[in-house]
N, C-alpha and C positions, 0 to 999 in steps of 0.2 A: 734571402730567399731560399726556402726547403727547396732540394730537386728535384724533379720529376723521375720517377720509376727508367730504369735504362730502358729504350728501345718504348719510348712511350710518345712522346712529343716529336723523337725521332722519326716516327713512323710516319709523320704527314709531308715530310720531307725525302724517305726516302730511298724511294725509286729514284727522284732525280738526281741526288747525288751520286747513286752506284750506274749511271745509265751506261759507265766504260768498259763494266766490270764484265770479264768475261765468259759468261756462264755457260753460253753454248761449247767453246772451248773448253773448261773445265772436263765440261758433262763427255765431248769426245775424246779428252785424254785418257779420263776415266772407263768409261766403255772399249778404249782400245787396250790399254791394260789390262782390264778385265778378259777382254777376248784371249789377249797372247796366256795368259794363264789356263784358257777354257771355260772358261765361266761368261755365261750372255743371258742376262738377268731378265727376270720379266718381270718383278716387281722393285721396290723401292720405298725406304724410309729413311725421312731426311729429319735428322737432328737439327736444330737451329735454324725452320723453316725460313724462319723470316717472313716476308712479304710474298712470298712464292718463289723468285725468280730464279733462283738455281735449279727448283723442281721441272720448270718450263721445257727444258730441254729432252726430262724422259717422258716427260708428258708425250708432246711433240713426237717423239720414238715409239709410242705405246704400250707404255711400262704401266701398268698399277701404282700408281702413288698416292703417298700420305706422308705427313709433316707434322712433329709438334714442334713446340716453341713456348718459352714461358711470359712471352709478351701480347697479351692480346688483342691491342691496339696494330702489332704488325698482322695477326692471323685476320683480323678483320679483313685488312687488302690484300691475303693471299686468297680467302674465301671467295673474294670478287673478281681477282683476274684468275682462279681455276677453280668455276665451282663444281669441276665434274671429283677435284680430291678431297680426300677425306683430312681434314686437320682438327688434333683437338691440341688444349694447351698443355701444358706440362711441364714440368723441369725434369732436364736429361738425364739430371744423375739417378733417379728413380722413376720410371712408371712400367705401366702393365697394357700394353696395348689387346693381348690376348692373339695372339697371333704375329706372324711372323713374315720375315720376306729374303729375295735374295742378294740383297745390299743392302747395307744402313751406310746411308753421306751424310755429309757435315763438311759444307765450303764454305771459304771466305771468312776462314778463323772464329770459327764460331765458337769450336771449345776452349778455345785462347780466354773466354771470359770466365773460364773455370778456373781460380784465382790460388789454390790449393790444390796439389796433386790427387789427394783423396777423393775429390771431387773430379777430375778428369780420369780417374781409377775406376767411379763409381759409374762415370757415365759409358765407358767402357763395357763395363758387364752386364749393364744394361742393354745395348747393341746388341752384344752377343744373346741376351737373351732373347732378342726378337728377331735373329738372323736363323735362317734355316740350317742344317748341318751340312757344310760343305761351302755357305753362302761368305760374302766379301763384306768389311768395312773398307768405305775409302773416306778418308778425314783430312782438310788442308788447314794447316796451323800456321803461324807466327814462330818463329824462333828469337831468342832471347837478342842475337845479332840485327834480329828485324826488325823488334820492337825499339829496340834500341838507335836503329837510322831512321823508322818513318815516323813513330813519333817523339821524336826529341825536339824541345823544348822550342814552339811556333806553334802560328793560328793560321787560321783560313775563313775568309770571309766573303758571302757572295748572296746578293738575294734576299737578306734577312737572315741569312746563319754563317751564324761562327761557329768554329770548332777551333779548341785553344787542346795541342798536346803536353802531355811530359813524359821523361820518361825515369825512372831511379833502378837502377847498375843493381844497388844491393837486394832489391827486391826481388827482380825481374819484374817490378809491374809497370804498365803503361799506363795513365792517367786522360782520359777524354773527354771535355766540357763541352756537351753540345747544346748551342744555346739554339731555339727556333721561338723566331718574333717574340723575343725578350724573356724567355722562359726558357729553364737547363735541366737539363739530365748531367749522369756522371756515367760513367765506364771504367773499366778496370779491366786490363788486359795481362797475362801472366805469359812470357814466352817459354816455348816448352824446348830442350831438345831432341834429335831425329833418335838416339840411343834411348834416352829416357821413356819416349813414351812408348819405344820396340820392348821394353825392357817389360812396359806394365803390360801390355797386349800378349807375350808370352807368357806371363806371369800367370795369364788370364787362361792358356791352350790355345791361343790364337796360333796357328800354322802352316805357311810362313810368315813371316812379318819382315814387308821391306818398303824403305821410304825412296820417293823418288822426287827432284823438282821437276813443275812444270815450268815452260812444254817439253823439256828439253831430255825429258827422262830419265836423266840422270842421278846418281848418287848425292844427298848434295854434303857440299864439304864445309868448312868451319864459316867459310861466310856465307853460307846460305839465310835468305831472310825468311823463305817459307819454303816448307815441304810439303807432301801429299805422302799419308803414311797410309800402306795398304796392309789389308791381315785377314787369312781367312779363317773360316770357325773350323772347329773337329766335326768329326762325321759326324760325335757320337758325348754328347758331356751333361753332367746333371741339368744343366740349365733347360736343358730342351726336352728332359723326359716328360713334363707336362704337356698333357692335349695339345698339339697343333690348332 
């Protein structure tokens, strides 16, 4: 059996399986960070919209939002539970929204499925290209020690879907069969670490660039399984000399 496109067959399924996931908290740790910095956003662009459901929370606050996402069987059900935002589709590592805002988010490891550095490099400066001068990335990722405890080698089954992990050391990739009512996708997860991706974010003139775990704020140390990397743009960098 060929696979289904990732995040395609997934998508009818999944709201109910993320229904634990904590998005409201995300979105407050995030905005309280934001705040101890100075920065209280009033707009918002969320890389790897998904279904909507990490947006909900600035919604809710009354942020200006918009989301892309290169699956468009999920942007269908995010256009339904918010159709006051704007979503188009997209792959992160390159587009041109034509305007800007004062956050670009990415929760729930979305650029984890950016499988090549190059590619979470690329989606990078793309961010910055649509962040105001002055404005915040907040991005929560997988680390190599995370990918490596959640999915290692097990399934899950309930409802009509399975999901079968793996994970391979030498790669850093993680491997996810999501099977729904006899039909599969595939996933590929790359764990990044907290240095590496500080490293490409300055590379970038991101300034400061610091990671911290939720909730707990903290630095995180070698067994951290996920971080929250924050970075803000310069006043002032080629990227943004084009019209606002």
């Amino acid at each position: 059996m060929e696979p289904h496109p990732p995040f395609s067959i997934l998508a009818r399924v999944y709201d109910r399986l993320m229904e634990d996931v904590p998005y409201e908290g995300w979105a407050r740790f995030v905005l309280a960070v934001l705040g101890g910095e100075g920065c209280f956003p009033r707009s918002v662009l969320e890389l790897g919209a998904g279904t909507g459901s990490a947006l909900e929370p600035f919604v809710a606050r009354g942020l200006e939002a918009a989301g892309v996402d290169v699956s468009e069987a999920m942007l269908a059900r995010a256009r339904a539970k918010l159709p006051g935002v704007w979503f188009q589709r997209a792959d992160v590592r390159g587009f041109d929204l034509g305007r800007r805002f004062d956050l670009v988010y990415s929760a729930f490891d979305s650029l984890n499925n950016l499988t090549e550095p190059a590619d979470l490099e690329a989606a990078f400066r793309t961010a910055l290209r649509h962040l105001h001068p002055g404005g915040w990335l907040a991005a929560d990722l997988n680390t190599p020690e995370g990918l490596r405890e959640l999915w290692r080698e097990e399934a899950w089954e309930e409802d009509g879907v399975r999901l079968v992990y793996g994970y391979d050391a030498a790669t850093r990739l993680g491997r996810l069969e999501a099977w729904v009512e006899g039909e599969v996708e595939v996933h590929l997860e790359r764990g990044y670490e907290p240095d590496e991706v500080r490293a490409m974010l300055e590379a970038l003139g991101f300034d400061p660039v610091f990671a911290l775990t939720y909730p707990d704020g903290r630095e995180p140390d070698l067994l951290a399984d996920r971080f929250w990397v924050f970075a803000r743009a310069p006043e002032a960098h080629p990227a943004q000399a084009d019209p606002a």
